[in-house]
N, C-alpha and C positions, 0 to 999 in steps of 0.2 A: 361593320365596315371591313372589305376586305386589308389584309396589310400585305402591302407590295413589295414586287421582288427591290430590295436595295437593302430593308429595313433587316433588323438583325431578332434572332429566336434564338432563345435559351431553353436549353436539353439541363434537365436535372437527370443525372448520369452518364456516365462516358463510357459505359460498355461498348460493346459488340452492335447491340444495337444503337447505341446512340450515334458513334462512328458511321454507320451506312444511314444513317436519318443525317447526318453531317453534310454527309458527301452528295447527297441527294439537293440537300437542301442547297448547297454551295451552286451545286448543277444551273439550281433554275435562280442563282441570282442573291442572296439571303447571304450577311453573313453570321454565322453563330459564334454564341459560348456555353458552355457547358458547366455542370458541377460535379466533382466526384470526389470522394477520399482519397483517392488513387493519384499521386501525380503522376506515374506514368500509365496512366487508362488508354485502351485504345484509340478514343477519339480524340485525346491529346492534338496528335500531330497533322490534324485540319480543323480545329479550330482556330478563331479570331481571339480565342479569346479561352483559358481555361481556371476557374475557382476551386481550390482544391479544399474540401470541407466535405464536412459530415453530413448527410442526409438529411441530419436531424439540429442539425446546426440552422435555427430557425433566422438568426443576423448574415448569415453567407448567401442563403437562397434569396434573400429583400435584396443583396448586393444586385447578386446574376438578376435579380428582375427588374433592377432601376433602371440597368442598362440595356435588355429588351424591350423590342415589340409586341412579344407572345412568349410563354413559357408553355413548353411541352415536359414528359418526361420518357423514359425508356426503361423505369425498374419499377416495380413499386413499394419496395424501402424507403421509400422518401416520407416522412413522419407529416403527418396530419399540421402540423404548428408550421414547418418549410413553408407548406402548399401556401396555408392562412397569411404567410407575413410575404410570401413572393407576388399574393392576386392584389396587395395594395399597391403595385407600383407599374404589372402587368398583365392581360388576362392568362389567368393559369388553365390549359386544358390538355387531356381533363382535368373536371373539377376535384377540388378537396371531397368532397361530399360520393363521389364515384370510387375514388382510388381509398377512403375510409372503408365504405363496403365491400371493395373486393380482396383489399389486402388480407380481412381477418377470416379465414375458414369457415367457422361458425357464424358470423354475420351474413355470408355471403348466400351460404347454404339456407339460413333460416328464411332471406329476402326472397331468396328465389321459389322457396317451398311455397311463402307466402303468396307471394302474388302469381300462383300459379301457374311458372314454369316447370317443366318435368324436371324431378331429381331423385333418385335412386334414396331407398331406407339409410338416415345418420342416424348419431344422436351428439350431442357433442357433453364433452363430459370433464370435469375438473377437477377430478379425483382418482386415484388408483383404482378403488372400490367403486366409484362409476363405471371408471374402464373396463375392471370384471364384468359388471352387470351388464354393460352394454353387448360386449363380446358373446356374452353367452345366449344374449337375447337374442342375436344376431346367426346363431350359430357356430361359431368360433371362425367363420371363413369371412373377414373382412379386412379393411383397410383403415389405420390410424395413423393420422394424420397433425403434424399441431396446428392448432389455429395460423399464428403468426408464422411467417418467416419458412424458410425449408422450399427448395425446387430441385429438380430433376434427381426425384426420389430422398435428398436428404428433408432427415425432420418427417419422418412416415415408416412406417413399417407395415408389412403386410403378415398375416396371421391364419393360417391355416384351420377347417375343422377339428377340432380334438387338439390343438395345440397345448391347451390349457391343460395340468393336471387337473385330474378327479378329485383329490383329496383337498379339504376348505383350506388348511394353513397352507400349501403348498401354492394353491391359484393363487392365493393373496400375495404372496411374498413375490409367485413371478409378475402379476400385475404390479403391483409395486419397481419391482425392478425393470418393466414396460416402461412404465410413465415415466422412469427417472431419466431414462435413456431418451426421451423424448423431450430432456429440462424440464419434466414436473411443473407442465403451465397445462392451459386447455386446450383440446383435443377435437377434433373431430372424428368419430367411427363411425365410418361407412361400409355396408354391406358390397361383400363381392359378389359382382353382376358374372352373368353369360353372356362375354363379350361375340359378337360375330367381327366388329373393327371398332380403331377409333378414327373420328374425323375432327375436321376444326374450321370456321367460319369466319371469315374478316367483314366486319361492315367499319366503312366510314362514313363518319358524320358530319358536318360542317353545323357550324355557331347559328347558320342562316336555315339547317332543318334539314339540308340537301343531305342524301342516301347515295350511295353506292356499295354493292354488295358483290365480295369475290365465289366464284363456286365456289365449293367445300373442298378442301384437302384432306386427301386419304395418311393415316401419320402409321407410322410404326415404329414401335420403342422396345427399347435393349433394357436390360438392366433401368428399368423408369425415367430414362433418355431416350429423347426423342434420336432415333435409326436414320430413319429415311421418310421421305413424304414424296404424295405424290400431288401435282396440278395440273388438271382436275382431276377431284380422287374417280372411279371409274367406280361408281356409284348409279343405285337405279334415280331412274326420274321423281319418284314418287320419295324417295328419300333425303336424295339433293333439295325437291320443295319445301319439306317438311323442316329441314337444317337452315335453310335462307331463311324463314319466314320465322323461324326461331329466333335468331341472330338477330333480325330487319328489329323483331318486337321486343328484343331486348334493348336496343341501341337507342330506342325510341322511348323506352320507358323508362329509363336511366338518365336521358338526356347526355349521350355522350355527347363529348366534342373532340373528336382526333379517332381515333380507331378505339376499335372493339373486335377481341379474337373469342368467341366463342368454342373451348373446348368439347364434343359430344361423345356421348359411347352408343355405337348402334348395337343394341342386343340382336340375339338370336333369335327372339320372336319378334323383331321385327322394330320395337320400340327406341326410340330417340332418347337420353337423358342428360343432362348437362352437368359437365363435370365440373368445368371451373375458368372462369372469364379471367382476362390480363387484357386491360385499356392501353393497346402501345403494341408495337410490331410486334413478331410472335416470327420464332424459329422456324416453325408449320410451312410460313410463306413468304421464304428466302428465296424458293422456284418462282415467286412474281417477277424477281429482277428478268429471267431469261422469259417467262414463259406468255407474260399479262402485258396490254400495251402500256400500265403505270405500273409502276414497282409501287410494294407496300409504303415504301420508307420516301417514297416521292408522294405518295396518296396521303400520307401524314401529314405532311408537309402543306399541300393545298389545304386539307381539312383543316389544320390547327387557324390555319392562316385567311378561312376564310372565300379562299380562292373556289374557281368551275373545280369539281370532282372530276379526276381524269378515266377515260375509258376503263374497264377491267375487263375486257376482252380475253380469251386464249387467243395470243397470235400463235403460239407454238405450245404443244406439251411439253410438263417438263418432270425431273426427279430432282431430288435434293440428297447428299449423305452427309451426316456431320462429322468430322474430324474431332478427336477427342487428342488429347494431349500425351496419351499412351503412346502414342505414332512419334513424338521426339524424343519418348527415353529409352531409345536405343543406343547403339554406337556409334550408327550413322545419322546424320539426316535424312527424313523422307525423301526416296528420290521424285519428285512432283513433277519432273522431266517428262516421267514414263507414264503419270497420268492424262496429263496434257496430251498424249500421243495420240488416245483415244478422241475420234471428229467429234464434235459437241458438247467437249466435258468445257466445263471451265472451272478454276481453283478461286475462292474466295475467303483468303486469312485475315486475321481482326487483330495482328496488331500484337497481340498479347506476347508479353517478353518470355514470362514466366509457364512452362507447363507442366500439366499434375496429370495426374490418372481421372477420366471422367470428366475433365476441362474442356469447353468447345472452342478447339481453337482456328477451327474454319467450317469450311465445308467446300463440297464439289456439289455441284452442277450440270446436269445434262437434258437436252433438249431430242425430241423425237417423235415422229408420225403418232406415236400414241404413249399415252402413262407410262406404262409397261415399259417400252421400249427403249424409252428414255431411261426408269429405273435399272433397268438392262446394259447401259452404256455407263451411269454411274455407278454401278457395282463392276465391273470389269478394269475402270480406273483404280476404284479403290481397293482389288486385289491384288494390283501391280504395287501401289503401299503398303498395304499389309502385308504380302507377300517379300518385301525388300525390309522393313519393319520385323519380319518375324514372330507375325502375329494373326491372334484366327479370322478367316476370312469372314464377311461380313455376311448377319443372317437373312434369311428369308424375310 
């Protein structure tokens, strides 16, 4: 049964995305509450309602679901026991059973090998002396990862050919001092691929089976943050199919209910392989607000709830750049005057009081005749801040 616009949804989490799933949701009518540790989270200051608790605090998330119609989420830190005690009071989606598999590395990788989805050489490993073994099997040119926990590059490290010394006591002691630095939990090691790009894929799902699928978004990352993205990535035909039909057959074989972002690596010979799914909006496609006739965080929204799946049209191309929180530890503040100058940029900040180094604490937006062009007017915004910031322009 669809739930209508009056009825209230509960967001377990208040970030950045929960906040623009908030706003969206307020749009068409809903009013929300949320859950966070954080009393002052972004989405604090539009909701109807805020619980401030722990993730994992399995008595706070039954509270927030007595008093909704639907329970969505926006992180997936929210511990398996939340999910279990919030679906007896409201339906939770996604389900426990979805956000169990994708939150752990190694669960997530072995499901997907299994049932044969493409996924590039792991192995996942729960030892130092695995870690070696793996490493070496590998090449020494991979990617380790911990199961649990760790985004935009924290909780991972990357490892170079020949990184490892030659001599036995000397590898051991540096794998040893790898994993510690990693919290000494399980791991996954992934071989480093030939990347040609990466892309990323939204399908949403409704309770009732209905599909809607966004083109693919072209991503590019800095330091394992996500840079800039583009919508639509400017990708061949044959590749875009091959990504949708990916995504469609994941979404479907999972039974999502709310969104699904498939992350992809297109190699250089040509192959697709999937790096790593997140049931819940995704940074990737922050360009839907300008550029799609539903925004991602509005398409949640219908899904969770049931509702017609809105158009995912291109009404316009568009670029995305993320703001990192380096841009307010200067002496000044960014001047965001002088990005705005620029036709088609627009400024979208999340709230967040506090900035660090590496923190996303917005982004810009731009719109134009093609990918490119748009990406073109949001990198010229954001060297009028950087440039006033004092700090390096932004890369290719």
């Amino acid at each position: 049964m669809p739930i209508a616009p009056g009825s209230t949804i509960g967001i377990l989490g208040g970030g950045q995305l929960g906040r623009m799933t908030a706003l969206a949701a307020r749009t068409l009518g809903f009013m929300v509450h949320a859950l966070d540790p954080d009393p002052d989270c972004p989405a604090r200051s539009v909701l109807d309602r805020c619980v401030v608790a722990r993730f994992d605090d399995a008595a706070q998330a039954a509270d927030l679901a007595a008093q909704c119609d639907v329970v969505t989420l926006e992180i997936e830190k929210v511990a398996r026991d939340s999910l279990v005690a919030a679906a007896r009071f409201a339906p939770v989606r996604p389900s426990a059973d979805v956000l169990s598999m994708v939150q752990d590395r190694g669960v997530q990788k072995s499901w997907l090998s299994r049932n044969g989805f493409p996924v590039g050489p792991f192995r996942e490993v729960a030892t130092s002396g695995e870690l070696l073994e793996a490493t070496r099997a590998m090449g020494g040119a991979c990617f380790v990862k911990s199961c649990v926990g760790g985004y935009d590059g924290r909780g991972q490290m990357r490892l170079s050919a020949g990184a490892a010394p030659a001599e036995a006591g000397a590898a051991a002691r540096e794998a040893d001092a790898r994993f510690a630095s990693l919290g000494g939990q399980r791991c996954v090691v992934e071989q480093a691929l030939d990347l040609e790009a990466e892309l990323s894929v939204l399908v949403a799902r409704s309770p009732s089976g209905k599909l809607a699928v966004y083109p693919p978004a072209l991503n590019h990352h800095r330091d394992q943050i996500l840079d800039w993205s583009l919508l639509p990535g400017p990708l061949s035909a044959a590749v875009t199919g091959q990504a949708v039909q990916i995504a469609l057959d994941l979404a479907v074989g999972l039974r999502v209910e709310g969104l699904l972002v498939v992350e992809l690596f297109l190699l250089k010979d040509g192959r697709l392989l999937i790096n790593e799914l997140a049931p819940r909006p995704h940074n990737s496609y922050h360009a839907s607000e300008v550029a799609c006739a539903t925004s991602q965080f509005e398409q949640a929204v219908r899904a969770v709830c049931d509702l017609p799946l809105g158009s995912v049209e291109i009404v316009r191309p568009a670029a995305i750049l993320n703001l990192l929180g380096d841009l307010w530890l200067g002496e000044t503040p960014p001047a965001f005057e002088a990005a705005l100058e620029i036709p088609g940029v627009r400024l979208h900040l999340y709230g967040k009081r506090i900035a660090r180094p590496g923190r996303k604490m917005g982004h810009l937006s731009a719109t134009g005749s093609t990918p490119e062009e748009a990406l073109v007017a949001a990198k010229l915004a954001m060297a009028r801040l950087t440039a006033h910031a004092g700090l390096p322009l932004p890369g290719r």
